[in-house]
Backbone bond lengths (Angstrom), bond angles and torsions (degrees), N, CA, C in turn:
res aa  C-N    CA-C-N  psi(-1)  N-CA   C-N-CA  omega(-1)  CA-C   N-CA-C  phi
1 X - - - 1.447 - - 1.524 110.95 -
2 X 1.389 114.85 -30.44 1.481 123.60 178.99 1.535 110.04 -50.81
3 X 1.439 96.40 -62.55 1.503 112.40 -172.33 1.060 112.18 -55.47
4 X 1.761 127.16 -28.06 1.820 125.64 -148.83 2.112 75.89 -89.93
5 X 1.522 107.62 -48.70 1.667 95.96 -168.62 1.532 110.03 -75.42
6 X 1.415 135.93 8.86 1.774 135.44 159.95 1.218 94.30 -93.83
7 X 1.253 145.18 -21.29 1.841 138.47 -155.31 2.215 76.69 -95.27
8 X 1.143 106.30 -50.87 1.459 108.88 -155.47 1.428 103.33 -67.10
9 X 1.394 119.68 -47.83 1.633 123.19 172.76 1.079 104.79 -34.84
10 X 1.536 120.95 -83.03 0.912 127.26 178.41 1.907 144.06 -23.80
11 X 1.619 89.49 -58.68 1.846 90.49 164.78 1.577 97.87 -53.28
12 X 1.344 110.87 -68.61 1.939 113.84 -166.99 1.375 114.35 -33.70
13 X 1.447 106.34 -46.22 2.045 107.02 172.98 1.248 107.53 -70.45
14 X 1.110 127.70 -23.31 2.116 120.18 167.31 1.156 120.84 -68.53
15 X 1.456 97.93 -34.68 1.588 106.64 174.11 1.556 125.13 -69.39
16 X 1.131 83.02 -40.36 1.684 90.65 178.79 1.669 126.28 -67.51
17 X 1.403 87.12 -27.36 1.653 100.08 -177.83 1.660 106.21 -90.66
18 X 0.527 133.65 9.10 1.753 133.74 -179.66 1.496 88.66 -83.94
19 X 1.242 119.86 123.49 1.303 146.54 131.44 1.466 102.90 -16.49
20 X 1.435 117.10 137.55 1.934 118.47 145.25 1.457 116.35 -71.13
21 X 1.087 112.94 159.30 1.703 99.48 177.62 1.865 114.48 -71.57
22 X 1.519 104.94 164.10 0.817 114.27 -137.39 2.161 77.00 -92.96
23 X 1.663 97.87 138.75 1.169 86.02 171.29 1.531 145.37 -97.68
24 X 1.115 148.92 151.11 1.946 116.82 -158.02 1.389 69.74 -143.67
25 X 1.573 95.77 129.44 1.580 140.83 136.23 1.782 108.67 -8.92
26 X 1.171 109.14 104.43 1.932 101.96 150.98 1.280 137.01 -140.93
27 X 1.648 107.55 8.62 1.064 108.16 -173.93 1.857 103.33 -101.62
28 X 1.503 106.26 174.57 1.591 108.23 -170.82 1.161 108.91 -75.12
29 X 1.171 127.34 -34.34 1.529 118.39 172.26 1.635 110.88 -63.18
30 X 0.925 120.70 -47.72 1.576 135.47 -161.31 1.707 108.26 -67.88
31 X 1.526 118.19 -27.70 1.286 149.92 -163.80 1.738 116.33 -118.04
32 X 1.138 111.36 -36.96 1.569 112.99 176.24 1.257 120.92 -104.59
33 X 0.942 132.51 101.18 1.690 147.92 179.31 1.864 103.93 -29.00
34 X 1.217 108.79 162.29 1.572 105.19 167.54 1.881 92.73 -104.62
35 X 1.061 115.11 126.69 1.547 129.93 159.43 1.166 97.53 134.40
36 X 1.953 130.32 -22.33 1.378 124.57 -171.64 1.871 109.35 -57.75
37 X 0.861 94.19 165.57 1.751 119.15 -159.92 1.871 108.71 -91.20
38 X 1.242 106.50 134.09 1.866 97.82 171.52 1.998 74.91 -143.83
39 X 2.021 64.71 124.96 1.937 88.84 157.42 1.238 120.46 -121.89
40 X 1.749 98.28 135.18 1.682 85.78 -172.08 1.583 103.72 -98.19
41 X 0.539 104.84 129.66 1.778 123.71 177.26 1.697 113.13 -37.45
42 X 1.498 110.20 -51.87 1.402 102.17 -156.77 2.092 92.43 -145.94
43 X 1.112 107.52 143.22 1.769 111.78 164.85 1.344 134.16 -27.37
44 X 1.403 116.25 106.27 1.406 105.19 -173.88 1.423 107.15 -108.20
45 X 1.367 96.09 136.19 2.078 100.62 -166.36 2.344 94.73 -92.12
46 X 1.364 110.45 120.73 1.395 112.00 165.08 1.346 107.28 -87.17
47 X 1.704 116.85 126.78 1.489 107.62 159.98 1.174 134.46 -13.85
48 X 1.459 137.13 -173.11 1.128 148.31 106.54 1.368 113.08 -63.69
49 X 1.875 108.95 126.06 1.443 106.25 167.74 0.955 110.28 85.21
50 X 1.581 127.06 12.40 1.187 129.40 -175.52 1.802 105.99 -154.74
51 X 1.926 107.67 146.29 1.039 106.45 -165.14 1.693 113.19 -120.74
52 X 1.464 108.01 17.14 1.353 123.81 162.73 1.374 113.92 -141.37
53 X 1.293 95.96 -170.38 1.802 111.16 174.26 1.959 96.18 -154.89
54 X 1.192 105.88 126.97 1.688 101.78 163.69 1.515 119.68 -89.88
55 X 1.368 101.13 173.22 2.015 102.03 -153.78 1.912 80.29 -143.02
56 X 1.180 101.96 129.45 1.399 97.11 162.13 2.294 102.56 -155.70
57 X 1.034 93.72 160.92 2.016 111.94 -166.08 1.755 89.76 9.47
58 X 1.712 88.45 71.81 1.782 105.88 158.02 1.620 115.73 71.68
59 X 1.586 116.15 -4.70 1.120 118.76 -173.79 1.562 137.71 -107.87
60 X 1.396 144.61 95.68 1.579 103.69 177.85 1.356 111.75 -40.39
61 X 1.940 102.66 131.43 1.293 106.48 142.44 1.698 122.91 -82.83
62 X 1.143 102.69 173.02 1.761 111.93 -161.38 1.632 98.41 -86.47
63 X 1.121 121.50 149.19 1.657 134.37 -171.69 0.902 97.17 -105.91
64 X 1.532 118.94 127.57 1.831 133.31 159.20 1.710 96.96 -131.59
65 X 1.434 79.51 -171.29 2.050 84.86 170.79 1.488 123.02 -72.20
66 X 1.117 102.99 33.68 1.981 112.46 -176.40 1.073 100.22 -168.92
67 X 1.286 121.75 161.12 1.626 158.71 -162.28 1.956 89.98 -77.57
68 X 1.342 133.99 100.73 0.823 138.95 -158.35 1.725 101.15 -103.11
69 X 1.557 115.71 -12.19 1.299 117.62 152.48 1.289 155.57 -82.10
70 X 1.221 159.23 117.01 1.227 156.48 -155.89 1.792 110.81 -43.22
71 X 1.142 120.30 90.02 1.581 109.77 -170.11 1.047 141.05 -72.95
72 X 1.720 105.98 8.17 1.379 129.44 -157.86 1.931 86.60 -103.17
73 X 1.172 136.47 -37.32 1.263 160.10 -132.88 1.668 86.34 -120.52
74 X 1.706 97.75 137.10 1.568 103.61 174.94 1.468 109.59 -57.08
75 X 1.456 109.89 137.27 1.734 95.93 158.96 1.587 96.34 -156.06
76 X 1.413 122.62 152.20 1.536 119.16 148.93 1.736 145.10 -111.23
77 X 0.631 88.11 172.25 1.404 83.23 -172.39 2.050 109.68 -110.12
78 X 1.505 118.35 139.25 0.846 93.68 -157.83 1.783 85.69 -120.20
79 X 1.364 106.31 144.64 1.639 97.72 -162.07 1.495 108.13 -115.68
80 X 1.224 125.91 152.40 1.371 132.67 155.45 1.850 109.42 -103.80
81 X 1.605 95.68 158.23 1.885 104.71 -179.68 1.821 107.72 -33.11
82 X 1.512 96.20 -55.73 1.575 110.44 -155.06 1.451 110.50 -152.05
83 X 1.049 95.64 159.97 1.820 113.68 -177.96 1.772 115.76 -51.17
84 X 0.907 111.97 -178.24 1.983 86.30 157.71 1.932 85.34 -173.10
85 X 1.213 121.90 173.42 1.434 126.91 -160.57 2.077 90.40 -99.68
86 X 1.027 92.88 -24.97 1.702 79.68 -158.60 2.138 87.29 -101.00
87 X 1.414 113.91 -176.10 1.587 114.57 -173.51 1.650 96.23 -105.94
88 X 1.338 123.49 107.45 1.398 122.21 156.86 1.035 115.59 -51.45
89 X 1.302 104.68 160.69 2.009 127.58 163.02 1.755 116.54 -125.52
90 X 1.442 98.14 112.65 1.695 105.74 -172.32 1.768 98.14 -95.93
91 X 1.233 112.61 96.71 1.785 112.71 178.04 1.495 110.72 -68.62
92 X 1.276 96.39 166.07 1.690 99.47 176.56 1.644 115.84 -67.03
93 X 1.381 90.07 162.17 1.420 97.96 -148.32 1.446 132.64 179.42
94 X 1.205 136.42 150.04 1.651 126.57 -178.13 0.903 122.26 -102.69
95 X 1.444 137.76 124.24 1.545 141.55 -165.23 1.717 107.03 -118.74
96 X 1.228 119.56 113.28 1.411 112.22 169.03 1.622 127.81 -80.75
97 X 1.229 127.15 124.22 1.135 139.47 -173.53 1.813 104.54 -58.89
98 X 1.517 119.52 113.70 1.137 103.43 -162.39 1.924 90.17 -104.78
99 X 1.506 104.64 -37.97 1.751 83.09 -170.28 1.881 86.55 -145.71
100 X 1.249 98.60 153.86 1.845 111.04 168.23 1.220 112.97 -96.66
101 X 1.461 124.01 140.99 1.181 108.91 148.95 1.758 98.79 -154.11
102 X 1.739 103.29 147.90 1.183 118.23 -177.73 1.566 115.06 -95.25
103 X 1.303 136.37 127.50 0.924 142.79 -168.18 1.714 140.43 -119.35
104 X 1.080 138.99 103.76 1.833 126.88 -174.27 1.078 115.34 -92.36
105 X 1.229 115.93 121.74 2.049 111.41 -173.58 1.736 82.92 -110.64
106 X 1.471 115.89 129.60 1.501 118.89 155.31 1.667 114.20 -98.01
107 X 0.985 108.30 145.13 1.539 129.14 -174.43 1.624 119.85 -118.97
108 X 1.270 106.91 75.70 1.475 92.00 -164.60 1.886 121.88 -80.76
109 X 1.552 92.50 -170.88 1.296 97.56 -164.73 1.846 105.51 -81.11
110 X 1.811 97.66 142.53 1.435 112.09 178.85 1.383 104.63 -56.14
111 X 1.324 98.62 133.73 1.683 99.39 157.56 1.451 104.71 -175.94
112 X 1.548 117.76 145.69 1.865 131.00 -159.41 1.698 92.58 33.45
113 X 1.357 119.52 64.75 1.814 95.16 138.03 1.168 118.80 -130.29
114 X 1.415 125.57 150.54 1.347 145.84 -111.37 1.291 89.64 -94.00
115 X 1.228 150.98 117.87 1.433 148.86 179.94 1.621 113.20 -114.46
116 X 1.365 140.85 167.45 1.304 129.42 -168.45 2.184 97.38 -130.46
117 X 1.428 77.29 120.47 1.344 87.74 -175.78 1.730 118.76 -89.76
118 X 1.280 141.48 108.54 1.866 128.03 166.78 1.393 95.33 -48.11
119 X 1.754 103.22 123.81 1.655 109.23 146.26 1.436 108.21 -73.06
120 X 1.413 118.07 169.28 1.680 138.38 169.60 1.095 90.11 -84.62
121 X 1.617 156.58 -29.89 1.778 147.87 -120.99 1.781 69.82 -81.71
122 X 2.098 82.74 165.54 1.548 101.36 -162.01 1.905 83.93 -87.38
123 X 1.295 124.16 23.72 1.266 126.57 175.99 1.989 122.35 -87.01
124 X 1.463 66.42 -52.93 1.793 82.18 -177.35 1.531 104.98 117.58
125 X 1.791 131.60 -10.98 1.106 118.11 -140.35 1.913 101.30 -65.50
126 X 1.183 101.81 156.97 1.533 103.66 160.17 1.602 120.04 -89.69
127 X 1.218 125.62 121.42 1.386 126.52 173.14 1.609 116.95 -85.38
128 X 1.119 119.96 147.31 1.795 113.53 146.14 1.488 134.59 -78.23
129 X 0.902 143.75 119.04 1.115 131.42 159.32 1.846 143.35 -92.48
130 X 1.285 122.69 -122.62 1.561 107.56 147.07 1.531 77.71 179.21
131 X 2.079 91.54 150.45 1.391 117.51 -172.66 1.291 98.57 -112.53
132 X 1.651 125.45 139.72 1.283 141.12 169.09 1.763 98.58 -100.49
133 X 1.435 112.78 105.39 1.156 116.30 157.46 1.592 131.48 -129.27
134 X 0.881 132.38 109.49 1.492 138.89 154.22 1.100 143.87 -87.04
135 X 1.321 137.75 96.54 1.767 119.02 -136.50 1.652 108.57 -113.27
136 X 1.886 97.28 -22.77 1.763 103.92 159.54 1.665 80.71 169.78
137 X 2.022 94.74 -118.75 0.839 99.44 -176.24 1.560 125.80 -86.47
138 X 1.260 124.86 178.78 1.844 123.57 -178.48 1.792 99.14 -72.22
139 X 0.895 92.45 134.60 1.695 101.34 160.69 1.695 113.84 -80.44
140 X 1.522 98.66 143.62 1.524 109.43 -178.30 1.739 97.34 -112.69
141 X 1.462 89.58 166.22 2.012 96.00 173.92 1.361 88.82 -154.80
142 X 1.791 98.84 102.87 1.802 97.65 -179.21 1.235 92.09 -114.12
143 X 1.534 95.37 116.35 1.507 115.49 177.46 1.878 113.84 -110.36
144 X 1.572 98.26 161.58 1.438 105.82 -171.65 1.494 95.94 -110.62
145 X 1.255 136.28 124.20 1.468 130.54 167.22 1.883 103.33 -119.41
146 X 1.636 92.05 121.91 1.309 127.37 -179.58 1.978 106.83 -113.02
147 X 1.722 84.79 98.63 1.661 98.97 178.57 1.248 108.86 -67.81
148 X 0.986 140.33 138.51 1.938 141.51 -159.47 1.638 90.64 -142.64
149 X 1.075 116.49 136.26 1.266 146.62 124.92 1.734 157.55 -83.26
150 X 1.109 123.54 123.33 1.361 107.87 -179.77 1.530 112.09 -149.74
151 X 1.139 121.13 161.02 1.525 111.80 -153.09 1.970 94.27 -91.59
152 X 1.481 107.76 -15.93 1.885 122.00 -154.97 1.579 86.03 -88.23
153 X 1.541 125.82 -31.95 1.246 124.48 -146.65 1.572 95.96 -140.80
154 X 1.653 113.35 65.66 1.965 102.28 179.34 2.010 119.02 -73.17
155 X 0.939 96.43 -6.00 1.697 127.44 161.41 1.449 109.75 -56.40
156 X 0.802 132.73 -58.29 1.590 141.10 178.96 1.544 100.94 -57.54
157 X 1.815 80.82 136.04 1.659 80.93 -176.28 1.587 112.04 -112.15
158 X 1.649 95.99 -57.25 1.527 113.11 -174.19 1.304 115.36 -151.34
159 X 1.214 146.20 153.16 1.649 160.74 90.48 1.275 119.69 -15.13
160 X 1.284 113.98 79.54 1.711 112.51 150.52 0.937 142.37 -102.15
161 X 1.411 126.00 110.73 1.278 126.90 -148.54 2.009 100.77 -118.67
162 X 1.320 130.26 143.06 1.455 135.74 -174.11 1.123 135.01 -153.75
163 X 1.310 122.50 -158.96 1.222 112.61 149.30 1.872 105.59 -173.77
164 X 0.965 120.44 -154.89 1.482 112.49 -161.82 1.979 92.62 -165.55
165 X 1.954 106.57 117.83 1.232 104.76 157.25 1.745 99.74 -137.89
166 X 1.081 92.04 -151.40 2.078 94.72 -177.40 1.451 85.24 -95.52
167 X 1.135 101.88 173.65 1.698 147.16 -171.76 1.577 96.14 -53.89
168 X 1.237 107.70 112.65 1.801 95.47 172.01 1.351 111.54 108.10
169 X 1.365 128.20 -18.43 1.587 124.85 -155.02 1.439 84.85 -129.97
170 X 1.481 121.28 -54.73 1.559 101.83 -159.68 1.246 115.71 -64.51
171 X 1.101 118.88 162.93 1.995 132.71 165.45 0.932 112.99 -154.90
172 X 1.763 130.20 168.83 1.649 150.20 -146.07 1.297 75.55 -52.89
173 X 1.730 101.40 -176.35 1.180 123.28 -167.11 2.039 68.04 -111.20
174 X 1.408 105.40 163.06 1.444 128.51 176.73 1.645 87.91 -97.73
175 X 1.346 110.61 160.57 1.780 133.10 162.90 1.240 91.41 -55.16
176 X 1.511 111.12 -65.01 2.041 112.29 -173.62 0.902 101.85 -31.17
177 X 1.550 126.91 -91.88 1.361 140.32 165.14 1.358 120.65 1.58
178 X 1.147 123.50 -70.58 1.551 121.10 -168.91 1.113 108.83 -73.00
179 X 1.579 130.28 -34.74 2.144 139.03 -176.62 1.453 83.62 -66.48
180 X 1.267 135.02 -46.51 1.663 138.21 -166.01 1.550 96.64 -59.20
181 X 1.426 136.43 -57.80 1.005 125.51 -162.87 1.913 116.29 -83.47
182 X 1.387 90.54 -29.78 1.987 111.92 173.47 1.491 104.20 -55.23
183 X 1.773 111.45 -49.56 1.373 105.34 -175.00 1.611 128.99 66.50
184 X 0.762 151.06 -152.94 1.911 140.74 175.98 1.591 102.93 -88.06
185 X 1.559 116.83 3.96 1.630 119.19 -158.17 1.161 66.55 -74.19
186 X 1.580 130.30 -69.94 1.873 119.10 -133.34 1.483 85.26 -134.26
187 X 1.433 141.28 111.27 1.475 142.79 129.39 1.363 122.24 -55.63
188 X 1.255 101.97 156.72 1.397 113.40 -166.46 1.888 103.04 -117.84
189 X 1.126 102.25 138.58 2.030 97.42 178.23 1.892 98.09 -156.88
190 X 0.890 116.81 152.76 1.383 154.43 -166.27 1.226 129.92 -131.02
191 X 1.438 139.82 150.48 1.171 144.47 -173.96 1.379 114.44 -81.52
192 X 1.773 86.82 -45.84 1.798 110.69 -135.31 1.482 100.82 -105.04
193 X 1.594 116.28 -19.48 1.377 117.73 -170.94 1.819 102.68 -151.42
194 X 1.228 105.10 167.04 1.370 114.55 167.21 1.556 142.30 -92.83
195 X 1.156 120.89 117.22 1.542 109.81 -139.19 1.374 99.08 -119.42
């Protein structure tokens, strides 16, 4: 019985002493300094009437009346203050990263909102009705917003870069992740670390 409670101490004090694993950094806040640098490589044209443009695997995507990018898939969005009537041009250039912040937008599930139904009547009238929808869980959009500055471009607002899964699955965007969606449009460089 001696031996079974020195054999047993023993495993229990090995156990106890093991370290947790060791944890390493991957998200952009956690990994990108505040003052580090994003250069964008080449001219980005802003609509008219419009106060971004989205960037996804290195590319503008094209602007219509919807999110013309895959939302499940990293992408950002690159923002100016405000709208303006005529289409700016943001030239290449260096933007300093002034502050991070990580963000969870929840989106919940449809249900009783008021939708507008066409009657058939030999009238035309329009009715209201209401839609019962539930589709599962709420969708998330955990986005990273990187406030940028530059003295060439005081118009420039921010870098938001994200993505969107259900409740439970999504997390930060990784450094990988976000250079994956920036592509050679906008690199990222640093003083203090290697990026």
């Amino acid at each position: 019985m001696r031996k079974f409670v020195t054999v047993l101490s023993l495993i229990l004090m090995t156990v106890s002493c093991q370290m947790p694993p060791k944890y390493i950094p991957k998200t952009v806040k956690e990994l990108l300094p505040v003052g580090a640098t994003l250069q964008l490589t080449q001219a980005l044209e802003i609509p008219a009437d419009r106060s971004f443009i989205y960037i996804a695997n290195g590319k503008v995507a094209p602007l219509k009346n919807y999110n013309t990018v895959d939302i499940y898939q990293p992408y950002c969005m690159f923002r100016l203050e405000k709208p303006s009537a005529a289409a700016r041009i943001v030239m290449p250039g260096s933007f300093e990263i002034t502050r991070i912040i990580e963000l969870e937008g929840y989106y919940g599930n449809l249900k009783d909102k008021k939708i507008i139904l066409a009657s058939h009547s030999n009238h035309g009238f329009i009715k209201t009705g209401k839609m019962e929808y539930e589709p599962g869980p709420s969708t998330i959009m955990y986005a990273t917003i990187l406030s940028i500055h530059s003295h060439a471009h005081p118009d420039v607002k921010e870098l938001v870069c994200g993505h969107w899964d259900d409740q439970g699955v999504v997390e930060p965007l990784t450094l990988g992740e976000m250079k994956s969606a920036l592509g050679k449009l906008i690199t990222i460089h640093s003083k203090d670390a290697a990026i």
